[in-house]
PLY file of the C-alpha trace (Angstrom):
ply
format ascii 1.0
element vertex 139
property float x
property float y
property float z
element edge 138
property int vertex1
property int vertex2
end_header
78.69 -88.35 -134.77
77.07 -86.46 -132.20
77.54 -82.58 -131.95
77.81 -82.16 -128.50
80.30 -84.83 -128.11
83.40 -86.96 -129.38
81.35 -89.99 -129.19
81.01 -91.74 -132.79
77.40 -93.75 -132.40
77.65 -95.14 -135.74
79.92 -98.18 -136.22
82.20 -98.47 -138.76
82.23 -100.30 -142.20
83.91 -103.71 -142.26
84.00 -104.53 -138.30
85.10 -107.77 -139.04
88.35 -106.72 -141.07
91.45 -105.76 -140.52
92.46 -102.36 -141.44
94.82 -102.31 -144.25
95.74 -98.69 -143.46
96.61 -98.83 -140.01
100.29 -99.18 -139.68
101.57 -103.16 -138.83
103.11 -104.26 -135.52
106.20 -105.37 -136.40
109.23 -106.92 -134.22
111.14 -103.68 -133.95
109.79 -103.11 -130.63
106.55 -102.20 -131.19
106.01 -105.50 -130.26
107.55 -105.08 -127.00
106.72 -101.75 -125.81
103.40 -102.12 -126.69
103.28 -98.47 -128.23
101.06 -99.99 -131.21
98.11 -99.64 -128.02
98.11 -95.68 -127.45
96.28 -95.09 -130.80
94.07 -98.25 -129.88
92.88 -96.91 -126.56
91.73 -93.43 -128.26
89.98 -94.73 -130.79
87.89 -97.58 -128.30
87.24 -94.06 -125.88
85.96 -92.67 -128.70
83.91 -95.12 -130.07
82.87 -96.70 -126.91
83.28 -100.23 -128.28
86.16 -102.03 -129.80
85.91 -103.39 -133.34
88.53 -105.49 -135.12
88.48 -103.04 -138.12
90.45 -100.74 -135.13
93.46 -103.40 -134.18
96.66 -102.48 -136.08
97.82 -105.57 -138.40
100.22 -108.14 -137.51
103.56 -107.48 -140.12
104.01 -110.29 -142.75
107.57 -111.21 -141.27
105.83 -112.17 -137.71
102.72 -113.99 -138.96
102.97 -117.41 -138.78
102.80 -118.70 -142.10
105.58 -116.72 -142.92
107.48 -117.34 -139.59
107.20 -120.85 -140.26
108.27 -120.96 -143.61
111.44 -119.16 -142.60
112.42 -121.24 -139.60
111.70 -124.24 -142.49
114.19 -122.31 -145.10
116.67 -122.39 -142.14
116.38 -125.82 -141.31
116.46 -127.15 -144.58
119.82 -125.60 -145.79
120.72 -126.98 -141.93
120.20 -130.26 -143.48
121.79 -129.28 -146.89
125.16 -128.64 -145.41
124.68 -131.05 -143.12
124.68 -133.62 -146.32
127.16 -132.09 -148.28
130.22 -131.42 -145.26
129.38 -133.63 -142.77
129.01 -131.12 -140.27
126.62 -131.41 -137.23
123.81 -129.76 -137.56
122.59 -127.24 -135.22
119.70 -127.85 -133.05
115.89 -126.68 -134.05
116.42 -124.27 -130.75
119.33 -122.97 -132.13
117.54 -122.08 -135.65
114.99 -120.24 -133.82
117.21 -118.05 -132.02
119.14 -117.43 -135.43
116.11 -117.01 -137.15
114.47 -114.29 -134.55
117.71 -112.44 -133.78
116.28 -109.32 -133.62
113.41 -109.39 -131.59
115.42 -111.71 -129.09
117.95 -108.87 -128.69
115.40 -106.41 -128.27
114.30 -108.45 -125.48
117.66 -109.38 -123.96
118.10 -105.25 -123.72
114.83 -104.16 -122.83
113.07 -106.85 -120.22
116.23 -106.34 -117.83
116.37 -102.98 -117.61
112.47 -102.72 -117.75
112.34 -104.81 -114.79
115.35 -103.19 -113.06
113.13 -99.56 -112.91
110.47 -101.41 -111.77
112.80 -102.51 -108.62
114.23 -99.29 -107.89
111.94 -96.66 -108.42
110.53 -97.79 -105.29
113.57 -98.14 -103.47
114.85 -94.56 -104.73
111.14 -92.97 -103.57
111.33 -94.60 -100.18
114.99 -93.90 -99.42
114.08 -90.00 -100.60
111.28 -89.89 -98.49
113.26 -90.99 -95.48
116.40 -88.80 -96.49
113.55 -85.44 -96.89
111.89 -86.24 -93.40
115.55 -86.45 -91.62
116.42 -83.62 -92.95
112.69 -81.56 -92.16
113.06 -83.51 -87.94
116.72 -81.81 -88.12
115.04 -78.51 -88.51
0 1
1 2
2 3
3 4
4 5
5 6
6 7
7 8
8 9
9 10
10 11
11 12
12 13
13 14
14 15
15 16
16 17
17 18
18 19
19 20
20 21
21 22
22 23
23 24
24 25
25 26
26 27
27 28
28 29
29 30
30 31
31 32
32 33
33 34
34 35
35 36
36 37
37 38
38 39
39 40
40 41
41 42
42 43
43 44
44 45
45 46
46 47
47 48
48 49
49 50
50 51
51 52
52 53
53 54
54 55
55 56
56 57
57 58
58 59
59 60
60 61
61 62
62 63
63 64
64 65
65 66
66 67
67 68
68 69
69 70
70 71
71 72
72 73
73 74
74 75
75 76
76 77
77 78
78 79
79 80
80 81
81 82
82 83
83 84
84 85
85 86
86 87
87 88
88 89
89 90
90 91
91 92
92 93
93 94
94 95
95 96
96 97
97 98
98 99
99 100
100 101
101 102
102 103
103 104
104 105
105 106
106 107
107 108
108 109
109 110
110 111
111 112
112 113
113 114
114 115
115 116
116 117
117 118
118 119
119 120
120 121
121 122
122 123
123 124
124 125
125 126
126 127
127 128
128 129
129 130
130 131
131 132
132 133
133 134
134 135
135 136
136 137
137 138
C-alpha cells in the first residue's frame, strides 16, 4: 500500500476464490436491495480493480444445487401423496412458489412500493415546485 494514498497496488492472494469470510447473500433481502454492493464498491475504489476474492458468496439455501434438490424434495412427496390419497397433485409452478415463499413475498412487498416512489417523487417535486413559484408570483 502506498503512503500517500488509499490505493492498495498489490493484489490480493487467491483472486480466483471466493472469500469464505465475507458474509453470504442470502434471500432475506439482501438479494433484493442489493445492500450486499456498498461494501463491494469500496473495496473495487480502493483497489482499483475488481477481483472475485472481493464478491460476497452466494448462501447455500439459494445456490442451485441446493435449490434444486429442494424443489425435487417437494415434488417428490407431491408425488408420494399423490400415490397414497389420490389427491391431485399440485403443479411444478405451484412447488416453486411454495418452495421460495420468502423471497417471493419480499418481492410482492418491496417491487410495488419501490416502483411506486419512483412514480411520485417526481410528481411530488414538480407539483412543489409549481405550488413554491405561485406562491413567490403572489408576492
Amino acid at each position: 500500500m502506498n503512503k500517500n494514498s488509499n490505493v492498495i497496488t498489490e493484489p490480493p492472494q487467491y483472486l480466483d476464490q471466493l472469500d469464505a469470510k465475507l458474509p453470504p447473500i442470502d434471500a432475506q433481502g439482501h438479494l433484493v436491495t442489493n445492500n450486499f454492493m456498498t461494501p463491494l464498491i469500496k473495496t473495487i475504489r480502493k483497489q482499483h480493480n475488481m477481483y472475485m476474492c472481493n464478491v460476497n458468496p452466494v448462501s447455500q439455501k439459494l445456490q442451485a444445487k441446493s435449490a434444486g434438490q429442494l424443489i425435487a424434495q417437494q415434488w417428490n412427496k407431491q408425488i408420494d401423496l399423490h400415490r397414497s390419497t389420490g389427491k391431485p397433485m399440485k403443479s411444478l409452478l405451484s412447488q416453486l412458489f411454495t418452495t421460495n415463499k420468502q423471497i417471493i413475498t419480499v418481492l410482492l412487498v418491496y417491487v410495488p412500493i419501490t416502483s411506486l416512489c419512483g412514480v411520485c417523487s417526481p410528481i411530488s417535486v414538480h407539483q412543489f415546485i409549481c405550488f413554491d413559484s405561485a406562491i413567490i408570483l403572489r408576492l
